[in-house]
N, C-alpha and C positions, 0 to 999 in steps of 0.2 A: 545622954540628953534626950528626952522624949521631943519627935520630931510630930509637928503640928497636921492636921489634916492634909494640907494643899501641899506641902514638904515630902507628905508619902504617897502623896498623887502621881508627883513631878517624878518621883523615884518607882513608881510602876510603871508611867507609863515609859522612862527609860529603858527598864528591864522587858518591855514587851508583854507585862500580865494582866491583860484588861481585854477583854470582846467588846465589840462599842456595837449598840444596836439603836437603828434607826425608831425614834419613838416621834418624831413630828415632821412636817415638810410642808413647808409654801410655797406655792406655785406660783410665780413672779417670777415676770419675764428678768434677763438681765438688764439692770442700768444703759440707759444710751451712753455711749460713748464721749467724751467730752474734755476738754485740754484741763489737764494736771494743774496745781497749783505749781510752779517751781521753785523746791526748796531744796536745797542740798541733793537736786537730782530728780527724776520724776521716779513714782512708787512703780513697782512692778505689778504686774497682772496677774501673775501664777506663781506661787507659794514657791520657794526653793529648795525645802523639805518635807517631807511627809510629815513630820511632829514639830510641835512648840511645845514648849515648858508654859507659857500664858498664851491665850489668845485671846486681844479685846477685840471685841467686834463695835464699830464706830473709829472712825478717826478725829473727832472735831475737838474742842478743847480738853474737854475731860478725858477720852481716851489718849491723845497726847501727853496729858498733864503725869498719865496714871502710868504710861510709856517712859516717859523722861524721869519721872520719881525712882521707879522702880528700876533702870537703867544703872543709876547711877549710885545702886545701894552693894558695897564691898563684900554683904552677904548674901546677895544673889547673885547666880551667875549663870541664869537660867538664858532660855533663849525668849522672844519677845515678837512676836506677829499681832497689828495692828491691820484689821483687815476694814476699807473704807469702800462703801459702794458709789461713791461721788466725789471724785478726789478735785474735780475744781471747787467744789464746797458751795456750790452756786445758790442752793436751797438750805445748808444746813443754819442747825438756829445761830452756831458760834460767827457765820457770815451776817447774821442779820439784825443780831446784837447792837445794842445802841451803847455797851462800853463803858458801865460806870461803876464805882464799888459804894458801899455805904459802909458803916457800924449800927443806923438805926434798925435794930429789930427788934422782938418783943422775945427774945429767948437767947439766953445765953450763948449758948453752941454755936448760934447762927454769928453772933457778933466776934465770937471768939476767931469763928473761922475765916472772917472778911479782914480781923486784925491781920492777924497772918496772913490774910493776901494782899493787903494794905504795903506789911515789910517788904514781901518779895519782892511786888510788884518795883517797888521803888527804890530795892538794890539787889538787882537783877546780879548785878558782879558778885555779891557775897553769897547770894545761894544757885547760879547758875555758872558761876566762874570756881576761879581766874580765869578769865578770857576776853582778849584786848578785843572780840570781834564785839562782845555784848552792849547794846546800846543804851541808854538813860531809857528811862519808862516813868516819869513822873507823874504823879496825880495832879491834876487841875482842880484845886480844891473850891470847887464852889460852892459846896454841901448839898445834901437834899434839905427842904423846905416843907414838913408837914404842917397842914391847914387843917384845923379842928373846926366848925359851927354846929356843933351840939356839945352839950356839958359831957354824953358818951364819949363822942370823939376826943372829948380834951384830957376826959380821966385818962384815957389810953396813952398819950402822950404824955401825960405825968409819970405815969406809971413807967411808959416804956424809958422816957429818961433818966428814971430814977435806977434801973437796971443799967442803962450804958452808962453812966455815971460811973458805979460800980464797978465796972468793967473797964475804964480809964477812957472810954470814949468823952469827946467835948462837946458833946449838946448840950444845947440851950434854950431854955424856955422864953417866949417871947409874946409877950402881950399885945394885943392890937396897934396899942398905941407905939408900943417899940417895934412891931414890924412898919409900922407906918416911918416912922422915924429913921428906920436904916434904911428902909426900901419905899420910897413913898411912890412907887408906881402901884404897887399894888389897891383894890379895894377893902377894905378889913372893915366895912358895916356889921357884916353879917359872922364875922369871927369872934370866935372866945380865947382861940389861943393858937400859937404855933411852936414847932420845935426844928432846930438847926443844926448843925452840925457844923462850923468851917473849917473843921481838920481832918487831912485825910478824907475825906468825902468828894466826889466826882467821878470826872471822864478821866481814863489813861487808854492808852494806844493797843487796845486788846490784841488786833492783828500782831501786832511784837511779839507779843507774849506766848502766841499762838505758834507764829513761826519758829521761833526760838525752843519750843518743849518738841515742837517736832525735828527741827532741825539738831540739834544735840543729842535726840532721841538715836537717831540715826547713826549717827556719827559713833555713838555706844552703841550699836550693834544690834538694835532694833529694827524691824522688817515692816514697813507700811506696803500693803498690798490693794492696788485696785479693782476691787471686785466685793463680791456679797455670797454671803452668808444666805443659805434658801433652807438649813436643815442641822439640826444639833442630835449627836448621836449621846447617848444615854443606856446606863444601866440604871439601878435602882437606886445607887445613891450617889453616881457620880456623874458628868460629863465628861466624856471621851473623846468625842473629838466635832468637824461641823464638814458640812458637805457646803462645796462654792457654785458659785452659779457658773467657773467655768469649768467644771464638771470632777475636778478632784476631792478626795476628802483627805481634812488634816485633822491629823490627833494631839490632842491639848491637855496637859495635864492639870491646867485652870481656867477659868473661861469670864469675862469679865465683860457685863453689858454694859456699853457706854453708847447706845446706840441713841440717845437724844430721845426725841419725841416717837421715834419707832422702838422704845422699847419695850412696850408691853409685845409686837408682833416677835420678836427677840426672842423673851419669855417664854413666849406660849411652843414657842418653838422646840422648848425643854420641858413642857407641860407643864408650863407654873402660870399662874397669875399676876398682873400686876396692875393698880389701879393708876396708870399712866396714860393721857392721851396728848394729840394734838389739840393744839388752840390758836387761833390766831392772834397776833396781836398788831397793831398797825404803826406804822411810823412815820409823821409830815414835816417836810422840811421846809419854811417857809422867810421869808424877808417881810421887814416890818417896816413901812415908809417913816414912822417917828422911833428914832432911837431909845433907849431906855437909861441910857447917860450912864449903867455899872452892870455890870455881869449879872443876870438871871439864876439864882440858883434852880436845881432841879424841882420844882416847886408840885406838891401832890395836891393836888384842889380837892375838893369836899368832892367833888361831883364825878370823881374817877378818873379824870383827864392828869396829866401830866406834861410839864411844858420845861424847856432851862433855853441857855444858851447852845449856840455852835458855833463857837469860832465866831465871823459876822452876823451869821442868822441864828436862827432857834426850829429846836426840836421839840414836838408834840407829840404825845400818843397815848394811847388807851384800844381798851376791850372794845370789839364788836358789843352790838344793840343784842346779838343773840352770840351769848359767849358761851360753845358748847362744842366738842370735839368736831374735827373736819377731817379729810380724806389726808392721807400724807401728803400730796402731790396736789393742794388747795392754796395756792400761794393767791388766787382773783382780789385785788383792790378793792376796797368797799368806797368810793369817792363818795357817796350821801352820807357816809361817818365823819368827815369833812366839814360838810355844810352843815349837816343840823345836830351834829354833838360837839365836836374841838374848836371848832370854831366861835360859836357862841359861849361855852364857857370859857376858856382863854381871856377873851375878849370882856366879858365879866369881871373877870379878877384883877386884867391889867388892861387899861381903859385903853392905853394907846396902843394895843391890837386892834383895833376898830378897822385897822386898814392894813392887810397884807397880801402878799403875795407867795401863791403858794406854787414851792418851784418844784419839788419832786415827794413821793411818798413810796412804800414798800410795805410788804408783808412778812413775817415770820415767825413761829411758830414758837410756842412754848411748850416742854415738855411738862406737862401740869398733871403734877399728882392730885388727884379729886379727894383723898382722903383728908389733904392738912398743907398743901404745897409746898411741904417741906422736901427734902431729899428720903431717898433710898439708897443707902450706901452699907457692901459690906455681904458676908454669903447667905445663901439660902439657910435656913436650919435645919432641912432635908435633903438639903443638894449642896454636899459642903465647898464643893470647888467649884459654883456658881456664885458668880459675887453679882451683885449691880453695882452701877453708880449712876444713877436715875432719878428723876420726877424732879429735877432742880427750879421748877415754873418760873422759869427767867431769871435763877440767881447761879450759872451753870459759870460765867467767865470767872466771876468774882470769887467764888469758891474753890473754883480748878487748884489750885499752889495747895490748900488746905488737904482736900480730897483726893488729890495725886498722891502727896505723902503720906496721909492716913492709910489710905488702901496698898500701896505699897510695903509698910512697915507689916501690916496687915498678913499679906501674902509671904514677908521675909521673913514675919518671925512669931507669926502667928496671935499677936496682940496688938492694938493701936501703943506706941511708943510717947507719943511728942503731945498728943488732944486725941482726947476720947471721945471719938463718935458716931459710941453706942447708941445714943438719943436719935439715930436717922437708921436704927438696925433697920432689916425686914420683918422680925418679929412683931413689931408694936402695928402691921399691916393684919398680922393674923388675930392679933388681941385687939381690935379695934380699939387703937389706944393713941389716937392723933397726938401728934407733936404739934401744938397749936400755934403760928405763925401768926401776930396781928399787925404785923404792918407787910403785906404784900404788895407791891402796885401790880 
């Protein structure tokens, strides 16, 4: 049986026949020190081997996801280093995550892959079990809520539902006068149309999800390491191994960035490119002195803002006035984004925000591909045993179940298996050949 690239990686670097030469290095202090998330034990500091069979660098959802997939497949039986340079996760995006899944998007792949994390999600026992510890993760199905006032915006929402349609998702198109009539808090003057989802659409309890790929991770035999990555060692066509910040090097016979919004630094590390930055994006959480008498869906307003329920209150948020990369370590509050963007449109749409109370807010980061804000998944075409799993621009939770598996089956058996998705290669990066994405928030 001809064994696939990353198969005769894994089988060199067992046999010892590789020189690994240093071709990048950043110079970045180590991470401060900082209390562990606790899950099935705290991650250790220093590697406990010289080699791995994988090594992803990132621990946050998608490196867990791609850990726990790959764990738990009969045809690998490789060894698994997860190296995380912030293991209370205090800044990462998967902590700052607002938690929600959809099916609206305007491309197939994208719907196909929320489907399936849709199932997971929601029967954690059938794809993470048998296992009496796993807990329920249900969807809060309250849908997202797109808002069209231009005849543009409304084609797109025809168009895009006439694909989820297709795709078995259950949106629905709704006229002024029908959102007035389900939801009559809203304003719908200045609307021509909107589109709904009520199934499977919503918030689920991301952190479960989160703790559970790590924790089972573990449990099969997988190694979360506290510490960072400053230098990826390199020949011509492969990666060999990565130098840590606490000063050993370990050799990997695949290497898998899942490093969030630091991935393009990652990258470059391997002298590759990747059009991946930081972005911030904001999040208010606030109380509303007049009730709204029924659940808020996730509702996308014309004007960029985004508002649903939580629980008693409601969450808001949108882009910075200047949406453009920031420093990695740029978490600063922007409180005049508050006053004179979410607030007045909010308030706009649904009259009886005129009066709130806003109780806390936060910052974090989207790993935003600039080419098409779709994903990067899957190896170099140069660098075969460099994979990504990258540029997810805030669709990183809801995707994880999809693209842990993908990548996984990937690595086992050197094809996608279950969904193909070749449509987020790195290739279509080199051929400037965006994967066009039109419903992002």
């Amino acid at each position: 049986m001809r064994r696939t690239a990353s198969q005769r990686l894994i089988s060199d670097l067992r046999s010892g026949s590789f020189k690994p030469v240093i071709v990048s290095c950043c110079e970045r202090p180590m991470s401060q020190a900082s209390s562990p998330l606790t899950v099935s034990g705290l991650p250790s500091e220093r590697p406990a081997k010289q080699s791995y069979d994988v090594v992803i660098v990132g621990g946050g959802i998608m490196g867990s996801a791609i850990a726990w997939s790959l764990s738990q497949r009969d045809d690998f039986g490789g060894s698994i280093l997860v190296i995380e340079r912030d293991p209370s996760y205090e800044f990462a995006s998967t902590s700052h995550t607002n938690s929600c899944i959809r099916q609206q998007f305007s491309t197939e792949i994208n719907i196909r892959v929320s489907q399936y994390g849709v199932d997971f999600i929601q029967d954690l026992q059938s794809h993470m079990g048998p296992d009496p510890r796993l807990p329920d993760c249900p969807i809060q199905a309250f849908g997202y809520m797109y808002l069209a006032n231009s005849e543009t915006g409304a084609a797109v929402l025809r168009e895009n539902q006439a694909l989820q349609a297709r795709c078995g998702a259950g949106t629905r198109l709704l006229t002024p006068q029908e959102l007035a009539q389900a939801y009559p808090f809203y304003t719908v003057d200045d609307l021509l149309l909107a589109s709904h989802n009520p199934v499977n659409e919503g918030y689920f309890e991301g952190a479960t999800l989160f703790d559970w790929f790590r924790r089972l991770s573990r449990e099969a035999g997988a190694t979360f390491l506290a510490n960072e990555v400053l230098a990826i060692q390199r020949d011509a066509e492969r990666v060999t191994g990565v130098t840590l910040a606490s000063g050993e090097q370990v050799q990997c016979g695949l290497l898998v960035n899942a490093s969030g919004p630091r991935a393009a630094a990652t990258a470059a590390m391997a002298g590759l490119s990747l059009p991946v930055e930081p972005r911030k994006r904001l999040t208010f959480i606030f109380d509303s002195a007049q009730p709204l008498g029924q659940t808020l869906p996730l509702t996308i307003d014309p004007s960029g803002v985004h508002v649903r329920s939580d629980g008693p209150y409601f969450m808001a948020g949108c882009a910075p006035f200047d949406d453009r990369a920031v420093a990695y370590d740029d978490f600063e509050d922007l409180p005049e984004l508050w006053e004179e963007r979410v607030w007045p449109a909010i308030a706009e749409r649904i009259p009886s925000f005129d009066r709130l109370k806003l109780m806390r807010s936060w910052v974090g980061h989207y790993a935003y591909n600039t080419l098409d804000q779709n994903a990067v998944v899957g190896p170099h075409p140069d660098l075969s045993n460099f994979y990504f799993a990258n540029g997810f621009s805030g669709h990183g939770l809801q995707q994880s179940p999809a693209i842990g598996r993908g990548l996984a089956e990937l690595i086992a058996t050197g094809a996608y298996q279950s969904l193909d998705l070749t449509a987020f290669s790195y290739q279509r990066l080199l051929d400037n050949r965006p994967l066009i994405e039109k419903a992002v928030i």
